[in-house]
C-alpha positions in Angstrom: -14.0 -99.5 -123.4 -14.0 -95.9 -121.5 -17.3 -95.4 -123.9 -19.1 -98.5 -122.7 -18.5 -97.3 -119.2 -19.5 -93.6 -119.8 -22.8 -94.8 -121.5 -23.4 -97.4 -118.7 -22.5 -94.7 -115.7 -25.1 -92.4 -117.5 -28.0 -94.6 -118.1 -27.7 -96.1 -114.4 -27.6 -92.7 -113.2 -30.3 -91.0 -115.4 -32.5 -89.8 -112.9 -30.2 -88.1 -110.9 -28.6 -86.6 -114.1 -31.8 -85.1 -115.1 -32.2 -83.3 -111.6 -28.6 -82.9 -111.2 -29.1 -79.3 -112.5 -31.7 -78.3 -110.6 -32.0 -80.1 -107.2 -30.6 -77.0 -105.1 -29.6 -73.9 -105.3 -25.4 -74.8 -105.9 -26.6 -77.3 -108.7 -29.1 -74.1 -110.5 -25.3 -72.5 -110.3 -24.3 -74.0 -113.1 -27.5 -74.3 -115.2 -28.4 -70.5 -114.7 -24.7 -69.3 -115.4 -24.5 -71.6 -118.5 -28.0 -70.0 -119.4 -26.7 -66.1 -118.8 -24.2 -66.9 -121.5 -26.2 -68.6 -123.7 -28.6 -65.5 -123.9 -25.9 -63.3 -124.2 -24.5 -64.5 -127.5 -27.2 -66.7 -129.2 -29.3 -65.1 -132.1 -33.1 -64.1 -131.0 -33.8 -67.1 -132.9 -32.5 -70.2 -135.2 -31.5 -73.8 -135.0 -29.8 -74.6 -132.3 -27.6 -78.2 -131.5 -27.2 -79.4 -128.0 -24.4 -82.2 -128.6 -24.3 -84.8 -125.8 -26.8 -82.9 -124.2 -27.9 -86.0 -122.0 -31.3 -86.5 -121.0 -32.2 -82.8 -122.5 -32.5 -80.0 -119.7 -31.1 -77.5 -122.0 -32.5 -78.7 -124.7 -35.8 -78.1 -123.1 -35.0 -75.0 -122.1 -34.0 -73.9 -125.6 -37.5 -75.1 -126.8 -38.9 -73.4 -124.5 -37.5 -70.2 -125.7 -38.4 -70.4 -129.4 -35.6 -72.2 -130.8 -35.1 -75.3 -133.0 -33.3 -77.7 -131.2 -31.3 -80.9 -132.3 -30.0 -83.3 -129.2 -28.2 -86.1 -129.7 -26.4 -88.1 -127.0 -24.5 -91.4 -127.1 -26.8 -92.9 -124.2 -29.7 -94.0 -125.9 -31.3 -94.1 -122.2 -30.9 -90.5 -122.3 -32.9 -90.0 -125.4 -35.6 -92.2 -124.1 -36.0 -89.9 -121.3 -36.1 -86.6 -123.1 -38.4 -87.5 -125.3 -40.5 -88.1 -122.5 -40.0 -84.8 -121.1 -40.3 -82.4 -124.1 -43.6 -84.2 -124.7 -44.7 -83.7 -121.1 -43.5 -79.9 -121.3 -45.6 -79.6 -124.9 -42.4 -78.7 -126.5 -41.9 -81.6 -129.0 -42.6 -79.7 -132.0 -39.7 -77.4 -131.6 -36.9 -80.2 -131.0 -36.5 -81.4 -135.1 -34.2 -84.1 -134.5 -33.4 -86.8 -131.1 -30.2 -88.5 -132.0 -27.8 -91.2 -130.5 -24.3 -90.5 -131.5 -20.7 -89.2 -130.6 -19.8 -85.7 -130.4 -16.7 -87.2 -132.1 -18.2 -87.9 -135.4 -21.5 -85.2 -136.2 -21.2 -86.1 -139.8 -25.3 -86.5 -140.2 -25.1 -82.6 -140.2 -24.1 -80.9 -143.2 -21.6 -78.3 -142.7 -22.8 -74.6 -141.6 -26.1 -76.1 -139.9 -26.3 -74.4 -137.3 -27.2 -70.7 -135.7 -25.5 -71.8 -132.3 -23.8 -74.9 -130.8 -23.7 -76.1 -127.6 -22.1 -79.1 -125.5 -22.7 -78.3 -122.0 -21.9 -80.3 -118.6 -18.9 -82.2 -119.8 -19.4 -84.5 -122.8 -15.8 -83.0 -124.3 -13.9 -84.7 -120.8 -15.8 -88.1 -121.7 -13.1 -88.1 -124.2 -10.0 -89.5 -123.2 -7.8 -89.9 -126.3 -7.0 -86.5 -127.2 -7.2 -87.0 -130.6 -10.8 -87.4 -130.6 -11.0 -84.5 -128.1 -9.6 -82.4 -131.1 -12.1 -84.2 -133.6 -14.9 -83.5 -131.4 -14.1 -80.0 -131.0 -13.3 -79.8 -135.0 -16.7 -81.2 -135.5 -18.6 -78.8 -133.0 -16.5 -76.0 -135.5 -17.6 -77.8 -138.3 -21.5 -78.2 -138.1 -21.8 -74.3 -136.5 -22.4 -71.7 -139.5 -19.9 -68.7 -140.2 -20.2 -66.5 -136.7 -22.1 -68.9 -134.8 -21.6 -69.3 -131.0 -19.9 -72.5 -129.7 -20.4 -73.0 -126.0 -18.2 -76.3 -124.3 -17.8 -76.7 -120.9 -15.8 -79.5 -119.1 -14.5 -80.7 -116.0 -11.6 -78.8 -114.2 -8.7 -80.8 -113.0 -8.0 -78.4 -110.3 -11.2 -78.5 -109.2 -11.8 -82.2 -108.7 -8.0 -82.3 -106.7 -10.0 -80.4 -104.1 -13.0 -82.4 -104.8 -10.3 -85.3 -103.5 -9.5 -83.1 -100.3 -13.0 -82.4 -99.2 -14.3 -85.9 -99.6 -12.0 -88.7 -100.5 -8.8 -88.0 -99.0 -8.0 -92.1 -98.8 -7.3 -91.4 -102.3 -4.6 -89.1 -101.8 -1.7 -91.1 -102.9 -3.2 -93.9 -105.1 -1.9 -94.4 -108.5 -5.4 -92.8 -110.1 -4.6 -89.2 -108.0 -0.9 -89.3 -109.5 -2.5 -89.7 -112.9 -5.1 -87.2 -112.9 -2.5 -85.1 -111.2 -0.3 -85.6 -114.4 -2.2 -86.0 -116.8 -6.1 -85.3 -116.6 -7.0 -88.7 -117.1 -8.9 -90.8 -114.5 -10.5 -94.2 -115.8 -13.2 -94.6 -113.6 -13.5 -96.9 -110.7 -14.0 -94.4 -107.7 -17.2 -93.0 -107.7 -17.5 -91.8 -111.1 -16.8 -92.9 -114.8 -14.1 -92.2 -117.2 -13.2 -88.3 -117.7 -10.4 -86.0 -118.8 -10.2 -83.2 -116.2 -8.7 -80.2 -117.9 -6.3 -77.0 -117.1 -7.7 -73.8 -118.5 -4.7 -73.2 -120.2 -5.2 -76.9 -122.2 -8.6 -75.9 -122.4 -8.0 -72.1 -124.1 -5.3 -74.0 -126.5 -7.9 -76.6 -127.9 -9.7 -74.2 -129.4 -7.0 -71.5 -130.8 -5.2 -74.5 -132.4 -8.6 -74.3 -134.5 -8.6 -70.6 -135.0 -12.0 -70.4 -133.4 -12.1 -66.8 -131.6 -12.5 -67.0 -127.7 -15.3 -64.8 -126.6 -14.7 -65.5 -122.8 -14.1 -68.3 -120.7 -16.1 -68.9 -117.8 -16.1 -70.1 -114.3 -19.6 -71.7 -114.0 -19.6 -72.3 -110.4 -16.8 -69.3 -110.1 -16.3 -68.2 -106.1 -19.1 -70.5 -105.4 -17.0 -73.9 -106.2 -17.4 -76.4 -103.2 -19.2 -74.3 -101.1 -22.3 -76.1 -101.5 -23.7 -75.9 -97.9 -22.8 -72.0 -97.9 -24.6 -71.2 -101.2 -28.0 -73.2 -100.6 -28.0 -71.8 -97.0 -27.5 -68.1 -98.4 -30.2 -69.0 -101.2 -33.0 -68.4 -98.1 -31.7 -64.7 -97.7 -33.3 -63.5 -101.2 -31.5 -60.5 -100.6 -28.3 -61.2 -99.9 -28.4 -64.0 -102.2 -29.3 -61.7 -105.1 -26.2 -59.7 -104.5 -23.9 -62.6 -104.3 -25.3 -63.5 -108.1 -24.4 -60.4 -109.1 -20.9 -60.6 -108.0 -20.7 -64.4 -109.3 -21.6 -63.1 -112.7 -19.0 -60.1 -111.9 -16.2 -62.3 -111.0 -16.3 -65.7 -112.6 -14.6 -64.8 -115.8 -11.7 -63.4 -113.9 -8.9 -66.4 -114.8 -8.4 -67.5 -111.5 -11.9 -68.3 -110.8 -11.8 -69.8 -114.0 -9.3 -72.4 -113.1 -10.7 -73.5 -109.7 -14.4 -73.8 -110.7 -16.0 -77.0 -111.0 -16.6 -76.6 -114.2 -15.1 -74.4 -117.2 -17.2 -72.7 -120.1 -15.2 -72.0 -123.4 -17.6 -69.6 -125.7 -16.2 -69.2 -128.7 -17.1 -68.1 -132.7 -16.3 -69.6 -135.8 -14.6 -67.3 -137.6 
């Protein structure tokens, strides 16, 4: 059930999905960090997966920088879309597969595929049951080759309880705060679709129960989180918004930043 209603929240909301990333200078946040760690620990070049990877902004950015690139997504609507995109950026050729499926099951890739793996923006808290959080992440292991990079990022649940206090405090209270309060788990019906928010201490013990080595873990909106209007006004001052990139990239592995950010980067190695 929570699937139907993730693939139906993301094909309804496609559009907005594909700028999400982009749209203003808060949103670039979390592309452009996710992108300063992806070029600090992927190979020059290789074949590269981007698993639930939506309607393919990283995957075209990937292509765009050489590598061979396999999305796959559950939404099919997604796929559509990025097939539309890659063609219209001339960067088909590089992207060898397009594939609907579940970050759950990747067993249409042989073991030790590929040179880096990535699952960016939160497909790992569509996963409710934690069981298939654990296969996902297992898989992700699986499909990467002996020292490749594994980069995952989800949803805080920190973050989304002041998400609660800056815009929906009617919801203080209800029976879907205590849970997500609890437990992580919110199943939808409030503005946004099914979603495990996680602790970064749930988050860090995910992967060590699968002896993957943790590289760092990273804040990707770090000091930045819910200060939309403050960031996209300072992005005018090119100066002074230069500096205050620097210091984000300074400051957002720091573990408290981790916890409170919007959303939380694991990169890891296979072993």
């Amino acid at each position: 059930m929570t699937d139907i209603l993730v693939k139906n929240f993301y094909t309804e909301n496609l559009r907005s999905e594909w700028h999400r990333l982009v749209k203003d200078a808060y949103h670039r946040l979390e592309f452009n960090t996710t992108l300063h760690f992806l070029d600090k620990y992927l190979p020059a070049h290789g074949s590269l997966l981007d698993a639930g990877g939506g309607p393919g902004r990283y995957t075209l950015e990937l292509a765009k920088k050489g590598y061979d690139v396999s999305l796959l997504d559950a939404t099919q609507a997604n796929l559509e879309f990025a097939k539309r995109m890659l063609r219209r950026h001339g960067v088909q050729t590089r992207v060898k597969q397009i594939i609907q499926g579940s970050i759950v099951d990747l067993s249409q890739f042989p073991e030790d595929t590929f040179d880096g793996v990535l699952c960016s923006g939160g497909p790992l808290s569509h996963i409710l049951d934690e069981r298939d959080r654990m296969q996902a992440i297992s898989e992700l292991r699986r499909v990467a080759r002996p020292g490749a990079p594994i980069f995952v990022s989800v949803m805080s649940r920190l973050s989304v309880l002041i998400v609660i206090l800056i815009e929906s405090q009617r919801e203080i209270g209800l029976p879907h705060f205590e849970q997500v309060l609890e437990t992580g788990d919110y199943l939808g019906g409030h503005g946004f679709t099914a979603c495990h928010f996680f602790l970064p201490e749930e988050f860090r013990q995910a992967f060590t129960r699968l002896d993957l080595e943790i590289l760092e873990m990273v804040g990707v909106e770090g000091i930045s989180s819910h200060h939309n209007k403050q960031l996209n006004q300072l992005a005018k001052d090119e100066k002074r918004y230069k500096i205050w990139l620097e210091t984000h990239l300074q400051t957002c592995t720091h573990p408290t930043v981790v916890g409170m950010s919007e959303h939380m980067l694991m990169v890891c190695r296979k072993a």
